[in-house]
C-alpha positions as CSV (number, residue, x, y, z in Angstrom):
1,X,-31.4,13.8,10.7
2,X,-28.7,11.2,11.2
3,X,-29.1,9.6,8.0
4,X,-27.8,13.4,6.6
5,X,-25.0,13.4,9.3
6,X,-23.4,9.7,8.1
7,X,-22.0,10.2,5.1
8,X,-20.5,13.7,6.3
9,X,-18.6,11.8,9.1
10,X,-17.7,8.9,6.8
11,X,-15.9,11.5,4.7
12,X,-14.7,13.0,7.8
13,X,-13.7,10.4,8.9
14,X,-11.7,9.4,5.9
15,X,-10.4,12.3,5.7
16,X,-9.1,12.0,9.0
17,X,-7.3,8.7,8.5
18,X,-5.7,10.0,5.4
19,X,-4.3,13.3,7.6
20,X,-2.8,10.8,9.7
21,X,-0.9,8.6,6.9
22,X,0.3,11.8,5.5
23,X,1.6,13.0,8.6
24,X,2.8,9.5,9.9
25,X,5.9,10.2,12.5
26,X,8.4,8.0,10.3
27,X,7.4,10.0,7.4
28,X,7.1,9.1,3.6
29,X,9.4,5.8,3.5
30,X,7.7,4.8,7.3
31,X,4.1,4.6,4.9
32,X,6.0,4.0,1.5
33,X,7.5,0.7,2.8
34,X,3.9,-0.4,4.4
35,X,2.0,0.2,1.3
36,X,4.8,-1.8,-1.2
37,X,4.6,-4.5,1.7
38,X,1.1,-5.1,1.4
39,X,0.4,-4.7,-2.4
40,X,3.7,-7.2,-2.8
41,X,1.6,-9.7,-0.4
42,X,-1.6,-9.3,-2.0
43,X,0.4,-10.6,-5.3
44,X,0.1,-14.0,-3.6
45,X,-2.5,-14.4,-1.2
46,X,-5.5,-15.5,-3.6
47,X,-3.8,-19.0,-4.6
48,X,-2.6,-19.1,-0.8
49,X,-6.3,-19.2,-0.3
50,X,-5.9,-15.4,1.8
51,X,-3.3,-17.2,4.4
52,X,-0.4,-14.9,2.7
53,X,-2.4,-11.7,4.2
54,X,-1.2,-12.6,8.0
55,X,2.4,-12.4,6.3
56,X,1.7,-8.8,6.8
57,X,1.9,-8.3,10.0
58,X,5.8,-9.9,10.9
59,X,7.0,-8.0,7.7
60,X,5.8,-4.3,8.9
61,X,7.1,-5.2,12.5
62,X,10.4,-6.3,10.8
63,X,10.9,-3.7,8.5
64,X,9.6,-1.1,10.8
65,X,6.7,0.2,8.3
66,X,3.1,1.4,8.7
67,X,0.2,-1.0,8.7
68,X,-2.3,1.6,7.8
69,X,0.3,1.8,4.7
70,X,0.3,-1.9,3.8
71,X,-3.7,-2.2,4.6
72,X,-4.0,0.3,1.9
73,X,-1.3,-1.0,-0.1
74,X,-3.3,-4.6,0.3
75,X,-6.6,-3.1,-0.5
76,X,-5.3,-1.8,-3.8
77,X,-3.1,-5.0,-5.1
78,X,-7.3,-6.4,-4.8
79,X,-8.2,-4.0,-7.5
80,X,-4.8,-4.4,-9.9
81,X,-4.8,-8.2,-8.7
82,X,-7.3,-9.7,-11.7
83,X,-5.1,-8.3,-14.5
84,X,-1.7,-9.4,-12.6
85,X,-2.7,-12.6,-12.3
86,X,-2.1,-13.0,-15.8
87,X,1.1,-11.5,-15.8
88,X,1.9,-14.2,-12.4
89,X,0.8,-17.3,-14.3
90,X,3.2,-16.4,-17.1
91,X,6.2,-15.3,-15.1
92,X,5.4,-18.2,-12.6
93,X,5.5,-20.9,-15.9
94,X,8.7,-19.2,-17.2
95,X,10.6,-19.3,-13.6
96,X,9.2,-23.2,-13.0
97,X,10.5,-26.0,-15.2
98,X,8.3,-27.1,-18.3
99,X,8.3,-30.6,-17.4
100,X,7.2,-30.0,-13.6
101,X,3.9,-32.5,-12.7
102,X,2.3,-32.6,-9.8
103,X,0.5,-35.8,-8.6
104,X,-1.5,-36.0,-5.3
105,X,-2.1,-40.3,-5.0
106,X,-5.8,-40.8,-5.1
107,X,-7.2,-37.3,-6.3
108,X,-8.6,-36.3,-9.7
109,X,-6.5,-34.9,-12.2
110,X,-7.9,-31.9,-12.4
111,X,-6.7,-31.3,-8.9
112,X,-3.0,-31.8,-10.0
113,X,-3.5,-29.2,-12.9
114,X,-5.5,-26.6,-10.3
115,X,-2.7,-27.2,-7.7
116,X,0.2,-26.7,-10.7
117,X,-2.0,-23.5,-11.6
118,X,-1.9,-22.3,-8.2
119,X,1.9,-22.6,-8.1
120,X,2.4,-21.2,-11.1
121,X,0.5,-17.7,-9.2
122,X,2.6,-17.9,-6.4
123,X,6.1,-18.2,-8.0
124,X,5.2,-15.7,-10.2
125,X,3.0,-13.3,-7.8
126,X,6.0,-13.2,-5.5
127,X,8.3,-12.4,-8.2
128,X,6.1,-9.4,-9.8
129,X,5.0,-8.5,-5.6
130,X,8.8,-8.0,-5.0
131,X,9.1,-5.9,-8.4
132,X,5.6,-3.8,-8.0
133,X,6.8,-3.4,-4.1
134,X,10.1,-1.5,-5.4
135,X,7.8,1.0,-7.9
136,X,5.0,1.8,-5.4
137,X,7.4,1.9,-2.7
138,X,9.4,4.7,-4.9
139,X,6.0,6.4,-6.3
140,X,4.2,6.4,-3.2
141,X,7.1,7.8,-1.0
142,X,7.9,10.5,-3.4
143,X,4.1,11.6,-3.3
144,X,4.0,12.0,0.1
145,X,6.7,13.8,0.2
146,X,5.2,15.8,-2.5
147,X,2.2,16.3,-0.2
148,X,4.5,17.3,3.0
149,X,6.2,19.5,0.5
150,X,3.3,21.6,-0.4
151,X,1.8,21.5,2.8
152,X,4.7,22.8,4.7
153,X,5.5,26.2,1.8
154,X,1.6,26.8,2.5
155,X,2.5,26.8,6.5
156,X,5.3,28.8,5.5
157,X,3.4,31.3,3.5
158,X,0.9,31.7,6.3
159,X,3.3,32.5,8.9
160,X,5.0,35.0,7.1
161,X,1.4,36.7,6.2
162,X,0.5,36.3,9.8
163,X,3.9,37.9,11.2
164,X,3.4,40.7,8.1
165,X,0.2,41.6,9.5
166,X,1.1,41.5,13.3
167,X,4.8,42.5,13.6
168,X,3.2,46.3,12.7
169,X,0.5,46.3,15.0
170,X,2.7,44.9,17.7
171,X,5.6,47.7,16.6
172,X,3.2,50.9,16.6
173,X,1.8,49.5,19.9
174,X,5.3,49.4,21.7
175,X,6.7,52.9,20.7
C-alpha cells in the first residue's frame, strides 16, 4: 500500500515546492536572480573541483535572491554544463594569452597542461556564467510572471463567477 502512495507524494510533493517558487514573496526577479546565480556558478564549479558551489550561498544573501531559485538554477547549468564546457575552453583560451605556461617544479607535465585546461574552464565558465546568468535571469523572470499572470485572470474570473452567482441569491433573499 505505501509503495502506491510514494510516488503520489513525491509528485505532490514537487508540486508543492514548485507552488512555493512561483508564489515566492519577492516575486519573479526575487527567484529570477537565484536561478541566473546558480546556473552562472555551476559554469565554473567542475574545474574548481565543486568548491565554486558554496559561492552560492554569500551571492543569494548579497543580492537578496532565492536559494530554492539558484538550487534549481545549479541543478540545470549540470544538464547544459557538458556542451558549455566546450564553449568555456574556447572563450577561456581566447580571453588568456597564447603564450601562458604553467609549470608546477617537480610534477609531470601533464599536470601543467590539466592545470592550464582547468583555467582555461574557469576564465571562460565565468565569462559565459555571467552572460547565461543575464538570459535566464530575463527568461525565467518573465515566465513567472507569465505564470502569476494567468493565475491571477483565472482568480479573477472565478470571483466574478462566484459574485455572479451569489450577489442574486443574496439580493432576492434581502427584499
Amino acid at each position: 500500500m505505501s509503495k502506491n502512495r510514494k510516488p503520489r507524494s513525491i509528485k505532490r510533493w514537487i508540486k508543492y515546492k514548485y507552488s512555493q517558487l512561483m508564489r515566492a514573496p519577492g516575486g519573479a526577479s526575487f527567484v529570477a536572480l537565484g536561478f541566473a546565480i546558480g546556473i552562472a556558478v555551476e559554469m565554473f564549479t567542475l574545474p574548481t573541483y565543486g568548491l565554486a558551489f558554496f559561492l552560492i550561498f554569500p551571492l543569494i544573501y548579497w543580492l537578496n535572491a532565492s536559494l530554492a531559485g539558484a538550487l534549481l538554477g545549479f541543478v540545470v547549468g549540470k544538464v547544459i554544463y557538458i556542451p558549455a564546457a566546450f564553449v568555456n575552453s574556447m572563450v577561456g583560451g581566447w580571453v588568456l594569452p597564447t603564450n601562458l605556461k604553467i609549470h608546477v617544479p617537480l610534477a609531470p607535465e601533464w599536470i601543467d597542461h590539466i592545470l592550464l585546461v582547468n583555467l582555461k574552464l574557469i576564465v571562460g565558465g565565468i565569462i559565459d556564467g555571467i552572460l547565461l546568468g543575464f538570459v535566464f535571469y530575463f527568461s525565467v523572470r518573465w515566465a513567472i510572471q507569465l505564470v502569476a499572470d494567468k493565475r491571477r485572470e483565472k482568480r479573477k474570473e472565478r470571483r466574478t463567477m462566484f459574485e455572479a452567482v451569489v450577489t442574486p441569491k443574496s439580493n432576492h433573499a434581502t427584499e
